[in-house]
Every structure is written in structure tokens, then in C-alpha cells.
N, C-alpha and C positions, 0 to 999 in steps of 0.2 A: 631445612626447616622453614614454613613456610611465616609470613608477619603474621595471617591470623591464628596460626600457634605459638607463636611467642605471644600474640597478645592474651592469648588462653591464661600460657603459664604464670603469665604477669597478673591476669584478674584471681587465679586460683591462690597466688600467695597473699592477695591481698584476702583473701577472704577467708584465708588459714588466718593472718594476723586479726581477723573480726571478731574471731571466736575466742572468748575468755577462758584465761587460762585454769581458771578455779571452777568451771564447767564440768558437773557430775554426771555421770551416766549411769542409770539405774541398771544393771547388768541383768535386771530379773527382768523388769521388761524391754531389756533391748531397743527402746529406740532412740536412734543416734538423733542429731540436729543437723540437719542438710541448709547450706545458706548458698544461695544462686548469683549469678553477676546481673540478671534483672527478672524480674516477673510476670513483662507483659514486653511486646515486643510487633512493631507493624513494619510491615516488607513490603517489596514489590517483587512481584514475580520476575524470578532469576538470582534475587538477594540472599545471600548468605552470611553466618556470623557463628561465630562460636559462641553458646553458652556453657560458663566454669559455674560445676559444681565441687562444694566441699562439705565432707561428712565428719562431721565430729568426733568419730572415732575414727579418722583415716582412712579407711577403706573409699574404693572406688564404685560411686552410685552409677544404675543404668539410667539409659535413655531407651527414651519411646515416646512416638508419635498418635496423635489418637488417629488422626488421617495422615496419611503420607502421601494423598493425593493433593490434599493443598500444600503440605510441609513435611519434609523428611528429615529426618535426623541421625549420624552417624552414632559409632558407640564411643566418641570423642568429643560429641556434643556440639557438633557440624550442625546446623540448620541453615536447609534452604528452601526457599519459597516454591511452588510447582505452581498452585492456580489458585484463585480468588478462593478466600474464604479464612474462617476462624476455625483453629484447634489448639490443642493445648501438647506443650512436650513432659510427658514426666520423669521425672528425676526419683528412683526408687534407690533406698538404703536400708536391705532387711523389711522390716516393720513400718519404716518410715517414706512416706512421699509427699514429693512437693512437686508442683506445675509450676509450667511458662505458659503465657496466654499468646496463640504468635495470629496476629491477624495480617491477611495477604489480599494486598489493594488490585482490585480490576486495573486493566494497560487500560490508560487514556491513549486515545488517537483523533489528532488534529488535522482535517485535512487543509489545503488552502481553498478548493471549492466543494461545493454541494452540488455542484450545476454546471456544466460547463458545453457550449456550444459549439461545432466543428461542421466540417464539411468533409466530403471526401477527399480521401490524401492528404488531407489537414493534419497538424498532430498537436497534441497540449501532455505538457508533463504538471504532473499531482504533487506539488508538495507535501511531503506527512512528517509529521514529528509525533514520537511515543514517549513516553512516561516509563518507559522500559529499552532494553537494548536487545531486544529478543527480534527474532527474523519479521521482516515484511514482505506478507504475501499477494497477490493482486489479480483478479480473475472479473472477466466480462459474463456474462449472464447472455451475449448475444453477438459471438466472434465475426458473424457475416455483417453487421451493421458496425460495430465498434470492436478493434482489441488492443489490449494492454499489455506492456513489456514488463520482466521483472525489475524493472527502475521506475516503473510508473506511468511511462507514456503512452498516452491514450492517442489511438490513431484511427480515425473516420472511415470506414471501409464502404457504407452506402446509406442511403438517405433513410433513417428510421430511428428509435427510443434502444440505446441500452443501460443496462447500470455496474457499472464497476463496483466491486465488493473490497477492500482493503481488510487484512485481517492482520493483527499481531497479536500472540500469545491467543488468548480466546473471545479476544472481543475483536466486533470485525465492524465496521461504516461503511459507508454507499455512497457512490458518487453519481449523481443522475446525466450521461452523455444525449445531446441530443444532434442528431448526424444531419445536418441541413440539404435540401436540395439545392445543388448548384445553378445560376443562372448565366444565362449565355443574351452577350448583347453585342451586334455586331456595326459595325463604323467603315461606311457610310451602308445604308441599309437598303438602297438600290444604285445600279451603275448604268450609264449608258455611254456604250464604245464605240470606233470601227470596229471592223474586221482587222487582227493583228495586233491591237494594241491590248496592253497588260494593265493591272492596275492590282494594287494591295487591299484587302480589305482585314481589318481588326478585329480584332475577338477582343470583348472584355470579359473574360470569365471568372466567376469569385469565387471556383477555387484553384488550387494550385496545378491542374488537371491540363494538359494540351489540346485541345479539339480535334476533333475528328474533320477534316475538309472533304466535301463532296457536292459534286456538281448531277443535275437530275437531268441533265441534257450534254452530255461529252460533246457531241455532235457542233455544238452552239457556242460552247464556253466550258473551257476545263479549269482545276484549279488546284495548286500543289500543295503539298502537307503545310506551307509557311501561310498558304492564303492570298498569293497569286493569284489572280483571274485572269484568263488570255484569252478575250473573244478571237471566235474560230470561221463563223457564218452568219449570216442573217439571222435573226431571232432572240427567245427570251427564253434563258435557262434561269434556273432558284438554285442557287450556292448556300450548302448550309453546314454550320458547323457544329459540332455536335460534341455535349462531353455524358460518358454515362451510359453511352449510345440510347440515352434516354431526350435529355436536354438539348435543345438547341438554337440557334441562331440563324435565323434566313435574312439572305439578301440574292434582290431579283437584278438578272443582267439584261440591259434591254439591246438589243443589236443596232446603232444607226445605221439609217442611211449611206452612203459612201454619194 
């Protein structure tokens, strides 16, 4: 037996002892006096409570819900909340009835941003807190530019506007992602070599993305996935490093003299 059925049976005896003992009942017109453990009652969606009903002549009053889309009620006097809104439960004995007014509050959801800025392969996680303990659901409106895990984190997939949707129970927020173009800046931003000798050149790229290295002249000067350059012959190749295969970075090799 569960606490909120002992708590039933505890509200029901006391509201047997409410009811005066020198309480007549007109047998011709049968109606009994029904007294409730309350009369009005606000929830939040997923809330449940027992209401004790006690009928003056003993007998056991039904329940009924006017909607059971906002609030359902068992035939034990179980209520629980399903979605926003106001109805009433009634408690019928014979001839006689009485309501519960049960009103059921919209889920608040808080997120930590409205807005939030990333880059590609970047990722940001959504703080939410609810007004309810009901599921959190999380969907992009544009999975090639932004998508979202069921924990919340939002992950930059290419440079463009989406909006994350947050929904728990029936109310749902927006979080506006904006996917930034990455930039590529390259250090030192020309070289001049022999023939033979190597040299590093830097990427600073803002986002988390590796570069693509490529030289437009092999022949002259090649350069390995770290960004090695190894002049090879006379002349001047463009080494560029590239993220996005969009973005990129040049620096020119110029060949000296020997």
C-alpha cells in the first residue's frame, strides 16, 4: 500500500469525524452530504494527489473528469495532471455532486542561451532546467549547418543560421545557433629558400578544424600534412592551407639564388 493511499485513508477518516453526528437525511429526497479533502487544486504537469471523498450516508461517490486530456482521475480518486489547462473532477453520490476545480500550469523552460555562436566542429552544450521532470527533447531545424545530441550539445557542421527547438511536455523554446565562417592566417606569410632547405610555416585557424596543406607548384616546393615546406628548384610556388576546402591561407615560396 502505497503513502499516497494511506494518505487517502487518513484524509477520509478525518472527514468522516467532520460530519456531525446528529446529521439528518431526508430519505425522500435522498441527497446524501459529500465533503472533499479540497476544492480547488493546481498541478503541474505529471502531478498527482489523491482526493478523499466522504458521503454522509457511507456509501462510496464516483469520480469523473470533465477532461482527462488536462486531468485524469482514477475510481479512487487518483488525479493526475496530463497538459495545461483547467477542469473540474466530480464527485457524484446518487442525487448529489460536488467538484474539484484542478488547474494545470504550462512546463516553464529555461534555457542558458537564446543565441549562441560556433564555428565548425566547434560544439556548445544548452543548459535547460524545467518546472517539470517530464522528458527533454532537442531537434535542429537544419542538421547540415548545426546538430544537437539528446544531452543538448550543439555542434557546428558549416558556416550558416539554424535554430534548435527544446521541447518538454508541450511547450517547446528556441535557441538561435549561428555557424561562423572559419578563418585561416598563415605565419610567416612568404619564404625565401635554397634549393634543399625546409622551413615550417603556421596555421592559425579559429576553428578547431586541421588544414588541408597544398603546394600549386610540386615541382618548386612541396609541403607535408604538418606544414613543412622543402624547396626543390628554382622558383616560386603558393602553399596554401585550407580548412572547409572553402577557406584558406597562402604563403608564397620564393626560390634564392644558390
Amino acid at each position: 500500500m502505497n503513502k499516497k493511499f494511506l494518505n487517502l485513508l487518513t484524509l477520509a477518516a478525518i472527514l468522516i469525524s467532520c460530519i456531525p453526528y446528529n446529521v439528518k437525511v431526508n430519505a425522500a429526497s435522498n441527497y446524501p452530504i459529500i465533503l472533499l479533502s479540497c476544492y480547488q487544486k493546481t498541478l503541474k504537469i505529471g502531478d498527482s494527489f489523491y482526493l478523499a471523498a466522504v458521503s454522509s450516508n457511507g456509501s462510496i461517490p464516483t469520480f469523473k473528469s470533465t477532461s482527462s486530456k488536462i486531468a485524469s482521475v482514477t475510481s479512487l480518486g487518483e488525479v493526475t495532471a496530463k497538459s495545461p489547462g483547467t477542469c473540474k473532477i466530480n464527485v457524484k453520490d446518487k442525487r448529489t455532486e460536488i467538484s474539484c476545480k484542478i488547474t494545470v500550469t504550462k512546463t516553464k523552460i529555461v534555457l542558458s542561451e537564446k543565441s549562441i555562436s560556433i564555428e565548425h566542429n566547434e560544439s556548445f552544450k544548452l543548459n535547460v532546467t524545467t518546472s517539470t521532470k517530464g522528458d527533454i527533447t532537442y531537434k535542429s531545424n537544419k542538421t547540415s549547418v548545426a546538430v544537437v545530441d539528446e544531452n543538448g550539445t550543439v555542434t557546428g557542421c558549416k558556416p550558416g543560421d539554424a535554430i534548435i527547438s527544446v521541447k518538454a511536455d508541450s511547450t517547446t523554446v528556441q535557441c538561435k545557433v549561428k555557424v561562423k565562417t572559419p578563418t585561416v592566417k598563415l605565419n610567416p606569410s612568404s619564404l625565401s629558400m635554397y634549393r634543399g632547405q625546409s622551413a615550417k610555416i603556421t596555421a592559425e585557424v579559429s576553428s578547431k578544424i586541421n588544414p588541408v596543406w597544398k603546394s600549386n607548384r610540386t615541382s618548386v616546393a612541396n609541403v607535408d600534412e604538418n606544414g613543412y615546406v622543402t624547396a626543390l628548384k628554382h622558383g616560386t610556388a603558393l602553399i596554401t592551407a585550407t580548412v572547409d576546402g572553402t577557406y584558406n591561407g597562402k604563403c608564397r615560396r620564393y626560390q634564392k639564388n644558390m
